[in-house]
C-alpha positions in Angstrom: 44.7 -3.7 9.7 42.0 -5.4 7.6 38.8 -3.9 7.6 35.7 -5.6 6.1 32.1 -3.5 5.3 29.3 -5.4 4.7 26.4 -4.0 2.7 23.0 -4.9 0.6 20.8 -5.7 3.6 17.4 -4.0 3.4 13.6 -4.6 4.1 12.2 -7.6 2.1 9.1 -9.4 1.8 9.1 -13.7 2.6 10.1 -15.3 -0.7 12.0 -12.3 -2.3 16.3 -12.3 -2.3 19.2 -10.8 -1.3 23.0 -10.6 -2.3 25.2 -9.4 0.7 28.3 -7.8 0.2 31.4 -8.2 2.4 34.3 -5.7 0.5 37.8 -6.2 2.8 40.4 -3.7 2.5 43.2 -6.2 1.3 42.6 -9.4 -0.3 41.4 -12.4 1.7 44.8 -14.0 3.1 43.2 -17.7 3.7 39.2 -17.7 4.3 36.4 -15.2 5.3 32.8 -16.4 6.8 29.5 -15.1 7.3 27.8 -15.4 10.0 24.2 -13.8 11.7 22.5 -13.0 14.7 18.9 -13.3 14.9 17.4 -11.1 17.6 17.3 -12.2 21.5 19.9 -15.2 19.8 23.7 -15.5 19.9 25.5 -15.0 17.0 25.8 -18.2 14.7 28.1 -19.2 11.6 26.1 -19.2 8.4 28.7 -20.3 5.8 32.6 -20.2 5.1 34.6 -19.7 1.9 38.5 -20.4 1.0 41.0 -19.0 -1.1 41.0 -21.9 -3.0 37.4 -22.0 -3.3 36.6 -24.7 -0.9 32.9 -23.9 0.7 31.3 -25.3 4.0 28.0 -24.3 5.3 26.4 -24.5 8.5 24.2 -27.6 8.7 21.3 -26.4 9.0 21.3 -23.6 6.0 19.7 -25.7 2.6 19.9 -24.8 -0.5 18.7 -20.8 0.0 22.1 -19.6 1.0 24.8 -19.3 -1.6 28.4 -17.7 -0.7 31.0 -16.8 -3.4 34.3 -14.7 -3.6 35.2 -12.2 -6.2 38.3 -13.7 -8.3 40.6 -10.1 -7.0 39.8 -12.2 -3.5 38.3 -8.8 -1.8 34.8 -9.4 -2.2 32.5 -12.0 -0.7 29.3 -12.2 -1.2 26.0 -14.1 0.8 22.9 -14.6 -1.7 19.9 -15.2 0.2 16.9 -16.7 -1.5 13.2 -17.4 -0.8 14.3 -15.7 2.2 11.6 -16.4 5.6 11.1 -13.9 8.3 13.0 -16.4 10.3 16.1 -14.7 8.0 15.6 -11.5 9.7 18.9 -10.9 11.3 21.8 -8.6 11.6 24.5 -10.5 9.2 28.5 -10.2 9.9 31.6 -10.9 7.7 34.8 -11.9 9.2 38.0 -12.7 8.5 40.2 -14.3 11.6 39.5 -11.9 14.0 38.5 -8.9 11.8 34.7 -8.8 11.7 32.7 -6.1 9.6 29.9 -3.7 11.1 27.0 -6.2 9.8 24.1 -5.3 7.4 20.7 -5.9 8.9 18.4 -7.8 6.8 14.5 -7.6 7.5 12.3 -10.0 6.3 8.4 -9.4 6.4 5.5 -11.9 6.3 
């Protein structure tokens, strides 16, 4: 079975950035997503990535959230700039139903 491990969360200050790391254990078959949950909130999509490269993010992230895929298709990453204390969130990879640990990123005014 798949398993994904997410890493590169931390404590950071408004306006700094963050790469996230999602490593699976085989190669992503079609897609893998990220998604968050801030606290006291449900869990919500953040952004999606393809095999062939196609990208879709949520519509309400702008232009601070960037995911990619490593070209052995095992890694994919969330960069997370000019990030807000409203980023402050535990943040999940998944892949179909696989779905990492999350990393827990703090942002502080």
């Amino acid at each position: 079975q798949v398993q994904l491990v997410e890493s590169g969360g931390g404590v950071v200050q408004a306006g700094g950035s963050l790469k996230l790391s999602c490593v699976a254990s085989t190669p992503i078959a079609r897609a893998a997503t990220w998604y968050r949950q801030r606290p006291g909130s449900q869990r919500e999509w953040v952004a999606g990535i393809n095999v062939g490269g196609g990208i879709n993010y949520a519509s309400w992230v702008k232009d601070r959230f960037t995911i990619s895929m490593n070209d052995a298709k095992n890694t994919v990453y969330l960069q997370i700039s000019s990030l807000e204390p409203k980023d402050t969130a535990d943040y999940y990879c998944n892949e179909e139903v696989i779905w990492g640990q999350g990393t827990q990123v703090t942002v502080s005014s």
